[in-house]
PADOMI-734968 format. One record per residue: residue in three letters; x, y, z of N, C-alpha, C in turn. Coordinates in steps of 0.2 Angstrom, whole numbers. Each point is the difference from the previous one (the first is absolute). Layout:
N
- code npx npy npz capx capy capz cpx cpy cpz
- ala X Y Z X Y Z X Y Z
...
***
This chain:
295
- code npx npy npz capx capy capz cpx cpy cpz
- unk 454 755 569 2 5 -5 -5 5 -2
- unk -6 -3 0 -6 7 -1 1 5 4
- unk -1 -2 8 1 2 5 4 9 0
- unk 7 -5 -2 4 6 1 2 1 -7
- unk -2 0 -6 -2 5 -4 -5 5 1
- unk -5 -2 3 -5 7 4 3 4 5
- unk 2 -4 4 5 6 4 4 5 -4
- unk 7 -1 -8 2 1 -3 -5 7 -3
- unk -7 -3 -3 -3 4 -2 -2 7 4
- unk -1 -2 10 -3 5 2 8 7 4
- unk 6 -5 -2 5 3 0 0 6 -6
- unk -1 -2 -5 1 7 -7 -5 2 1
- unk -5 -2 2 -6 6 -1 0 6 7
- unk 4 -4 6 1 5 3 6 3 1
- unk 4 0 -5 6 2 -4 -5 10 -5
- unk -3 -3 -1 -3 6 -2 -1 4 1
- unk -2 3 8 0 5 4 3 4 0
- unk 7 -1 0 4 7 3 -1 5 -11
- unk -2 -4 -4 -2 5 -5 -5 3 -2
- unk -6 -5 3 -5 6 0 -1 6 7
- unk 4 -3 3 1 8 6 1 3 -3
- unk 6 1 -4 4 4 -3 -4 3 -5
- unk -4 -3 -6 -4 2 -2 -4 5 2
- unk -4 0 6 -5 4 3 3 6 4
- unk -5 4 2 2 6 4 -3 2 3
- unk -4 -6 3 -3 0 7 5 -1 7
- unk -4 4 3 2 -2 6 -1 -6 3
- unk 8 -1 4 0 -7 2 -5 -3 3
- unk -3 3 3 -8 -2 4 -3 -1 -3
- unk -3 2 -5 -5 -1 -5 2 -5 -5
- unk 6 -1 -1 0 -6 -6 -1 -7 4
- unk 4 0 7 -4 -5 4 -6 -2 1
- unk -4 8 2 -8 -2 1 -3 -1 -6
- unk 1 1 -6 -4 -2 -6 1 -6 -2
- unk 9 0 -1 0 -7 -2 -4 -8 3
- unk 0 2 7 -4 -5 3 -8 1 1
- unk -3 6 -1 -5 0 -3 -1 -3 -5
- unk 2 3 -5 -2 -4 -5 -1 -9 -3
- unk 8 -2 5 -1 -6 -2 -6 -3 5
- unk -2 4 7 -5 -3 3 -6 -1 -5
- unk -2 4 -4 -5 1 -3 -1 -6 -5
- unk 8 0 -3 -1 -5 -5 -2 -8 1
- unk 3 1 9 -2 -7 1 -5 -1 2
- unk -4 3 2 -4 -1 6 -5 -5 -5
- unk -1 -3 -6 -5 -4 -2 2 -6 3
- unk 9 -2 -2 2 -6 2 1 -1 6
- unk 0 4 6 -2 0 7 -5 -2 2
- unk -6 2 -4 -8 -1 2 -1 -9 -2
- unk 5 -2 -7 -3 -6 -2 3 -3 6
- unk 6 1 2 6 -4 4 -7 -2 6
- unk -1 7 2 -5 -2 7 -5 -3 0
- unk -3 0 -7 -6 -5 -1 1 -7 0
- unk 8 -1 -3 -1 -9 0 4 -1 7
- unk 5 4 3 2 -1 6 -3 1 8
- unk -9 5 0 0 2 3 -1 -3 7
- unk -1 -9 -2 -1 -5 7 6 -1 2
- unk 6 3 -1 7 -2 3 3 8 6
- unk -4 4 -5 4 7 0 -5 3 8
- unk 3 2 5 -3 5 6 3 5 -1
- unk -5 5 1 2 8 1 6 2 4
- unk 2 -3 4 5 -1 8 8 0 -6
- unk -1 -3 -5 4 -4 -5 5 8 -2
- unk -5 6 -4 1 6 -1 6 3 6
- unk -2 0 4 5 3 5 8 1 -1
- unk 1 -8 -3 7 -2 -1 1 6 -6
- unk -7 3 -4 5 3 -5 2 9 0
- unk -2 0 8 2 5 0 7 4 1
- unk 5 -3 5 8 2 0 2 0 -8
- unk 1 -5 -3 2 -2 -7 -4 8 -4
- unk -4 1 2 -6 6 -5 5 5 1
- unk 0 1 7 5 6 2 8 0 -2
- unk 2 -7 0 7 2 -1 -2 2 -8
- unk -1 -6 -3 0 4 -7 -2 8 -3
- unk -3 3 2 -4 7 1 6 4 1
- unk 3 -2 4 7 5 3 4 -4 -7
- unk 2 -4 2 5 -1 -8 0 1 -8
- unk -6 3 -1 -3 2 -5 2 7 0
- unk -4 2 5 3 11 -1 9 -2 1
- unk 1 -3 5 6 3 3 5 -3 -7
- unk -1 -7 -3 6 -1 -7 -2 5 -6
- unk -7 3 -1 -1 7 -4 3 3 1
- unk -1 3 7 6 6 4 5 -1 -1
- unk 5 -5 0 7 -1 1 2 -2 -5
- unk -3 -1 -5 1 -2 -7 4 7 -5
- unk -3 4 2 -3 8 1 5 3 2
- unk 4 -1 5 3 4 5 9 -2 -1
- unk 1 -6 -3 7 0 -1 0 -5 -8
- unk 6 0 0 5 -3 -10 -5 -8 1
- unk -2 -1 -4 -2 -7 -3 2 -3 3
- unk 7 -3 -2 5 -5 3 -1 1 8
- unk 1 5 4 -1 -1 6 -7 -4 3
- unk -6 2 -4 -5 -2 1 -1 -9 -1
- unk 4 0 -6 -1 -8 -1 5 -4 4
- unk 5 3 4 5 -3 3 -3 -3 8
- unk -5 6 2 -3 -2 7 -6 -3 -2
- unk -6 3 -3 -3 -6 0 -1 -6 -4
- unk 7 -6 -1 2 -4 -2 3 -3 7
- unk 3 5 4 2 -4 5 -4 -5 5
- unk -7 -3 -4 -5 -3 5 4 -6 3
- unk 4 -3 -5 2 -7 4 3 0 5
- unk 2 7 0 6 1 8 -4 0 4
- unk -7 0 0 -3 2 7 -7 -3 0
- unk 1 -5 -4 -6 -6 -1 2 -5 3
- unk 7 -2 4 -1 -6 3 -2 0 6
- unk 0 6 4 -1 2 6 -6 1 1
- unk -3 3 -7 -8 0 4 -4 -7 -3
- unk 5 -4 -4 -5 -6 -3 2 -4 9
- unk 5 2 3 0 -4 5 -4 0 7
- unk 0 7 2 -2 4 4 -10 -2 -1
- unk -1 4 -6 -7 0 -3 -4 -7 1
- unk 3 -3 -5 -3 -8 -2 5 -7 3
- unk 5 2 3 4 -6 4 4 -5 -6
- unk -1 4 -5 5 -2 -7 6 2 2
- unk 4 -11 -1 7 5 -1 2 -2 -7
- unk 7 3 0 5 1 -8 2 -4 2
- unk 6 -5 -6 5 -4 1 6 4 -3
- unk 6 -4 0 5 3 -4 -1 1 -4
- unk -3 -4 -4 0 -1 -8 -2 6 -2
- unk -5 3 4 -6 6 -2 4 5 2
- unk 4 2 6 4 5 1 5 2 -5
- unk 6 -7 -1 4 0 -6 -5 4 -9
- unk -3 -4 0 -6 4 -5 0 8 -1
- unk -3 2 7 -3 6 0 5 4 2
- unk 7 -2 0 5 5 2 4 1 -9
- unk -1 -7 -4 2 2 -6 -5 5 -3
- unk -6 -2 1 -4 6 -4 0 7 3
- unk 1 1 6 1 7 2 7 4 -4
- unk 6 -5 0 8 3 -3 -3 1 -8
- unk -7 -3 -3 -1 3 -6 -5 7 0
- unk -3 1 4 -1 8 1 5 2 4
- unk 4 0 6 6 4 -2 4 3 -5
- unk 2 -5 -3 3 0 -6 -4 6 -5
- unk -6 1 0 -4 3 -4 3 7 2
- unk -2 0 6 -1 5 2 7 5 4
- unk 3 -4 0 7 3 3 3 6 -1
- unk -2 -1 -9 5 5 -2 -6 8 1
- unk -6 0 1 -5 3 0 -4 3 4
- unk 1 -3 5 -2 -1 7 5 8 2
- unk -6 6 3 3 6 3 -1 -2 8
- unk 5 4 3 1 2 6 -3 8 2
- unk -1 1 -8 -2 9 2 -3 3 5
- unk 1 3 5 -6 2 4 -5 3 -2
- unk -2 1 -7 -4 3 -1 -7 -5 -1
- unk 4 -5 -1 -6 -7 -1 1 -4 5
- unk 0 2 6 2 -5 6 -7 -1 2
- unk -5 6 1 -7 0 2 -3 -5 -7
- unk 1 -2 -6 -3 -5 -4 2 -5 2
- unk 7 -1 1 2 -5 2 -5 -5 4
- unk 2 4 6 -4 -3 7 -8 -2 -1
- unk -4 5 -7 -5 -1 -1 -2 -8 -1
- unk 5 3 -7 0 -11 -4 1 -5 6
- unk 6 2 6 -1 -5 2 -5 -4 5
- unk -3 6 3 -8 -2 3 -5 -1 -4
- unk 2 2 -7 -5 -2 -4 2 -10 0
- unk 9 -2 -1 -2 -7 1 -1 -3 4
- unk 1 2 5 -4 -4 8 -6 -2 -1
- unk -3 7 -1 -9 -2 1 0 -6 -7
- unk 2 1 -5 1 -6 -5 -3 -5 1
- unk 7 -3 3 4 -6 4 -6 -2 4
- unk -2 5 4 -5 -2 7 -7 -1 -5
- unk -1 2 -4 -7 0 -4 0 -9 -3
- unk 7 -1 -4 -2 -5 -3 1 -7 6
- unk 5 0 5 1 -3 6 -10 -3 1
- unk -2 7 1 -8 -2 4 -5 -2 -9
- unk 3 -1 -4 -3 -6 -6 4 -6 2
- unk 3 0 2 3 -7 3 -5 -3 4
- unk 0 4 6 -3 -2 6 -10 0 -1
- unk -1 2 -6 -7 0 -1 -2 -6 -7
- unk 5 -5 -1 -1 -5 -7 -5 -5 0
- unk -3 4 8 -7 -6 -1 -9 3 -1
- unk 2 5 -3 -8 2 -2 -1 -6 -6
- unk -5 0 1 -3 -5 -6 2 5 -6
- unk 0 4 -1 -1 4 -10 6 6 2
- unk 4 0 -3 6 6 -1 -6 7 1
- unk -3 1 -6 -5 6 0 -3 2 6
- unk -2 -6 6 -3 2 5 5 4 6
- unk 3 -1 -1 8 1 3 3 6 -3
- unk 1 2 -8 3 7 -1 -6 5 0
- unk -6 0 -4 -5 6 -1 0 5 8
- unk -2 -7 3 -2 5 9 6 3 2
- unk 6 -1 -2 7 0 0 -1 10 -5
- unk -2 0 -4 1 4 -5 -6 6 2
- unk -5 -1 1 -4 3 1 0 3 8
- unk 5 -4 5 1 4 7 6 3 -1
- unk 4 -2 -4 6 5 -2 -3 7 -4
- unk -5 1 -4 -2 3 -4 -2 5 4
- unk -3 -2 5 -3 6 4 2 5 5
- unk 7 -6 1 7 5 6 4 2 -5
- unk 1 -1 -7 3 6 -5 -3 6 2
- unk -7 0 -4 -5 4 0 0 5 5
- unk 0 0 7 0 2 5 6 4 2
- unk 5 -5 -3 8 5 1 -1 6 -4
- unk -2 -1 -6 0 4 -7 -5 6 6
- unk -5 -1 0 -5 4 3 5 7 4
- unk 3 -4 5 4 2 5 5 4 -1
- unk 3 -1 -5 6 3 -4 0 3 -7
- unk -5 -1 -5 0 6 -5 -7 6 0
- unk 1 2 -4 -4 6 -1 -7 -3 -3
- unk 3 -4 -7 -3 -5 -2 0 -7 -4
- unk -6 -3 0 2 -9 -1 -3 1 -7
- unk -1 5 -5 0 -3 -7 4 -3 -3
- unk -3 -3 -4 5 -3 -8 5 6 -2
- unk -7 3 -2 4 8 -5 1 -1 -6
- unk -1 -8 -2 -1 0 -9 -4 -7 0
- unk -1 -2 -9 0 -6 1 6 -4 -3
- unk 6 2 -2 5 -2 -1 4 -3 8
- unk -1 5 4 0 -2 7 -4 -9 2
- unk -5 3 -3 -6 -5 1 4 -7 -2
- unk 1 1 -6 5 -8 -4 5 -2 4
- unk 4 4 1 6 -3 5 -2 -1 5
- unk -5 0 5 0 -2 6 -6 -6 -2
- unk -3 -2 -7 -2 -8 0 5 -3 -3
- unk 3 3 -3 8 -5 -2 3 0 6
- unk 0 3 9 3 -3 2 -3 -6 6
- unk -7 2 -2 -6 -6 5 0 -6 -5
- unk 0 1 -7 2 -10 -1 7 -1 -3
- unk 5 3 -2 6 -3 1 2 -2 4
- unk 3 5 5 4 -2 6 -5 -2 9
- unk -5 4 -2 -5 -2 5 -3 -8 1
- unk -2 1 -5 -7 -7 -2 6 -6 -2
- unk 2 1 -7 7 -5 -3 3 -1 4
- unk 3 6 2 7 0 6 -1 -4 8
- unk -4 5 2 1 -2 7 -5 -8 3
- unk -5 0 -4 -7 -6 1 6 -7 -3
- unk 4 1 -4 3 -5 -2 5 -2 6
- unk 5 4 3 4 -1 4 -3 -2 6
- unk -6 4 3 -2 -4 5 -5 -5 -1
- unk 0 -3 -5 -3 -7 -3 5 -4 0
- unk 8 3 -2 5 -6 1 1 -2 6
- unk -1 5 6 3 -1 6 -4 -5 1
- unk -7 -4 0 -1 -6 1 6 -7 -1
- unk 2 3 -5 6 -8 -2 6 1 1
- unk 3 6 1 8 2 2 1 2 4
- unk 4 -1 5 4 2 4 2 8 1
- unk -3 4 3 3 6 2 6 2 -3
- unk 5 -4 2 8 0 -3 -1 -1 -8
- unk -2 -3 -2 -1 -2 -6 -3 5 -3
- unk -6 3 2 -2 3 -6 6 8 2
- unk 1 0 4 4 8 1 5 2 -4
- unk 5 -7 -3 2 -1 -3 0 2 -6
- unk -7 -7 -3 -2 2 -6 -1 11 -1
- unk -4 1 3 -2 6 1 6 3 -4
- unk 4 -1 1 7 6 0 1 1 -8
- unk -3 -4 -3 1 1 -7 -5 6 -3
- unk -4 3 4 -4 8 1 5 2 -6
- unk 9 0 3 1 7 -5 3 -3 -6
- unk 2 -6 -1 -1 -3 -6 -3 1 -5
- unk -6 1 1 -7 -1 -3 0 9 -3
- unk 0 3 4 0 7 0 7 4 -2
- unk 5 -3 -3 5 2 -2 -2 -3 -6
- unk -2 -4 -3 -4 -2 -6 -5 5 -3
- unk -4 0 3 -6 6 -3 0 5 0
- unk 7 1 8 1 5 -4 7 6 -6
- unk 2 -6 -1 5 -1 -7 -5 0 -7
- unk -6 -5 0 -4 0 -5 -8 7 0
- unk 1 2 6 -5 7 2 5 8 -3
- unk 2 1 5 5 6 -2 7 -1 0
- unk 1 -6 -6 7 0 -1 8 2 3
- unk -4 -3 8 7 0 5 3 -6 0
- unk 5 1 -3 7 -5 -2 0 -5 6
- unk 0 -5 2 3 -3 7 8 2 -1
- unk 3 0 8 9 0 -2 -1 -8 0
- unk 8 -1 -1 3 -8 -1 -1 -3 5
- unk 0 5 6 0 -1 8 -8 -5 3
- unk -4 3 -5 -7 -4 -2 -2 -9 2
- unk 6 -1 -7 -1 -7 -3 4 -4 5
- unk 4 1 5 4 -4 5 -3 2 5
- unk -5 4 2 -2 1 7 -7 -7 -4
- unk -4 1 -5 -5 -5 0 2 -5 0
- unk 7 -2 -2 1 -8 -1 0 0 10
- unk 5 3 3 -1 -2 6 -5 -2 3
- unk -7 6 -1 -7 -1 3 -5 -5 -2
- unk 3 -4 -7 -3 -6 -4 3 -4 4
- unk 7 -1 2 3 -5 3 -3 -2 8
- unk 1 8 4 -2 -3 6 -9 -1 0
- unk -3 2 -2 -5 -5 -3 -1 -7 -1
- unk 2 -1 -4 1 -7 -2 2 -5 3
- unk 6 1 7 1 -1 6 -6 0 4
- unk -3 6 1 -6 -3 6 -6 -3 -1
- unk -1 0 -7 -7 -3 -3 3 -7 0
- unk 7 -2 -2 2 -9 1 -2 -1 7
- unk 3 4 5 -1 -3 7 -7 1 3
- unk -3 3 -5 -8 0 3 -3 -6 -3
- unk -1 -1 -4 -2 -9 -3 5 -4 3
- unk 6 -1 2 2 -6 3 -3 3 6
- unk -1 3 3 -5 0 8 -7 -2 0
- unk -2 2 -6 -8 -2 -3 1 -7 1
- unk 5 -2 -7 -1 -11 -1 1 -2 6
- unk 5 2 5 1 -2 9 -6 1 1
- unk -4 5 0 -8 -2 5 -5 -2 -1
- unk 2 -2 -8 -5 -3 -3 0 -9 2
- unk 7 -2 0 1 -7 1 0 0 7
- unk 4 4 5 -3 -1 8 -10 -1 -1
- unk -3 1 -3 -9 4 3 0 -9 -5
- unk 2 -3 -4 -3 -4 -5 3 -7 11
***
C-alpha cells in the first residue's frame, strides 16, 4: 500500500507540469535544459553519498545504460513543452495519456514483459475515461495538427524513457540511476538550445522560480518517484496508474485559476480510478502467484 501511494504521489507531482509550462515563457528548450539542470544540481549531494555507500557494487560500464533513457527524456521534455505550446490543452492531455496504448508493446518487445487480460480490460477502461474527457475537446483543427503530432512523439519517447526504468530496476540506489540520467539529458538540452536559439538566458528571476518549481516538483517529486515505482509495478500497471496526470491537474487546476471541470470530468475519473483498480488487483494476484510458486 506505501508502495503505490508513492507512485500515487509521483503521479500528482507530475500532474504539475503542464502548469508550470504555462506559467513560464521560456522557450521550450530552455525550460527542458534548466529544469533538469537544476534538479541535477540539487541532487548531486544524494548521488555522491548513494556512490560512497554503493561504490563496491557500482562499475562505471553500469552508466552507459543511462544513456538512451537520458536522451529519450531530453527529447520528451522540449518536445511535451513544445507541443503543450502548440495546440488546445485537451488535445495535449488526450495524447500524452495515451501511454498505456503503447506500453504493452514495448513492456514486451523491450523487457519481454507480458500483459494479461485483466491488465488489458483495465487499461482499456481507463483509456474510455480520458476519451471521455476529451471527446468533446479534442480538435481536428489543422491548425494544430503540427502540436498534435508533437505530443505524440512527445509520448513515445515517454513510454520508451519509463520502459528503459523498467529494464534498469537493478541499480543498487534509484539516485545512482536518475542523476547520470539528468545530468546527460542536461547537456543534450543545452546543446539543442545552443543550436537553435539566439539565446539560453533565464531573462529574470521570476523565470529563475518557475524553472526550480519545475526541477523539484515534477522533476525530482515526479519523475525519481515513478521511476522508483517501476522497481515494484509492472509497466502495464504503472501506465495505468499514470493516467490519473489529468485528474490531478484538473484539480489544481480548478483550485489555481478557477477552471471549473465539466461534469464530463467526474465520469471519465471514475472510469480511470476503475480501470486502475483492475490492474493494480491483477498485479498482486500475479505477485501472491510468484510469491508462493518461489516459497
Amino acid at each position: 500500500m506505501l508502495r503505490f501511494l508513492l507512485l500515487l504521489s509521483g503521479v500528482f507531482f507530475c500532474s504539475t507540469s503542464v502548469i508550470l509550462i504555462r506559467s513560464s515563457s521560456l522557450p521550450p528548450a530552455l525550460v527542458g535544459s534548466y529544469r533538469l539542470l537544476f534538479a541535477s544540481l540539487l541532487l548531486l549531494p544524494i548521488f555522491l553519498k548513494s556512490w560512497h555507500t554503493h561504490r563496491e557494487r557500482v562499475q562505471l560500464r553500469m552508466f552507459r545504460r543511462c544513456l538512451i533513457p537520458a536522451a529519450l527524456l531530453s527529447v520528451h521534455l522540449i518536445s511535451w513543452a513544445l507541443g503543450a505550446r502548440m495546440t488546445y490543452i485537451a488535445n495535449a492531455t488526450l495524447i500524452i495519456n495515451l501511454t498505456p496504448a503503447v506500453m504493452p508493446f514495448l513492456a514486451f518487445f523491450l523487457i519481454k514483459e507480458k500483459v494479461t487480460r485483466r491488465e488489458i480490460l483495465g487499461t482499456l477502461v481507463a483509456l474510455a475515461g480520458v476519451a471521455v474527457l476529451s471527446a468533446n475537446a479534442f480538435s481536428i483543427n489543422p491548425d494544430y495538427l503540427l502540436g498534435n503530432f508533437v505530443c505524440f512523439g512527445s509520448m513515445i519517447t515517454f513510454a520508451a524513457y519509463l520502459a528503459f526504468g523498467r529494464i534498469n530496476k537493478d541499480f543498487p540506489s534509484i539516485w545512482l540511476y536518475m542523476v547520470p540520467i539528468y545530468v546527460v539529458a542536461t547537456a543534450l538540452s543545452f546543446l539543442f538550445s545552443l543550436l537553435t536559439l539566439d539565446s539560453i538566458s533565464l531573462g529574470s528571476w521570476e523565470e529563475a522560480g518557475w524553472m526550480l518549481a519545475m526541477a523539484i516538483l515534477p522533476t525530482i517529486l515526479g519523475h525519481v518517484t515513478l521511476n522508483n515505482s517501476l522497481r515494484y509495478f509492472t509497466a502495464q500497471t504503472f501506465a495505468v496508474v499514470n493516467l490519473h496526470q489529468f485528474v490531478s491537474a484538473g484539480i489544481l487546476g480548478w483550485l489555481i485559476f478557477s477552471d471549473t471541470p465539466p461534469l464530463t470530468f467526474y465520469f471519465a475519473a471514475t472510469l480511470c480510478v476503475s480501470g486502475a483498480v483492475i490492474v493494480i488487483h491483477e498485479a498482486a494476484k500475479i505477485r501472491r502467484a510468484a510469491r508462493k510458486a518461489k516459497a
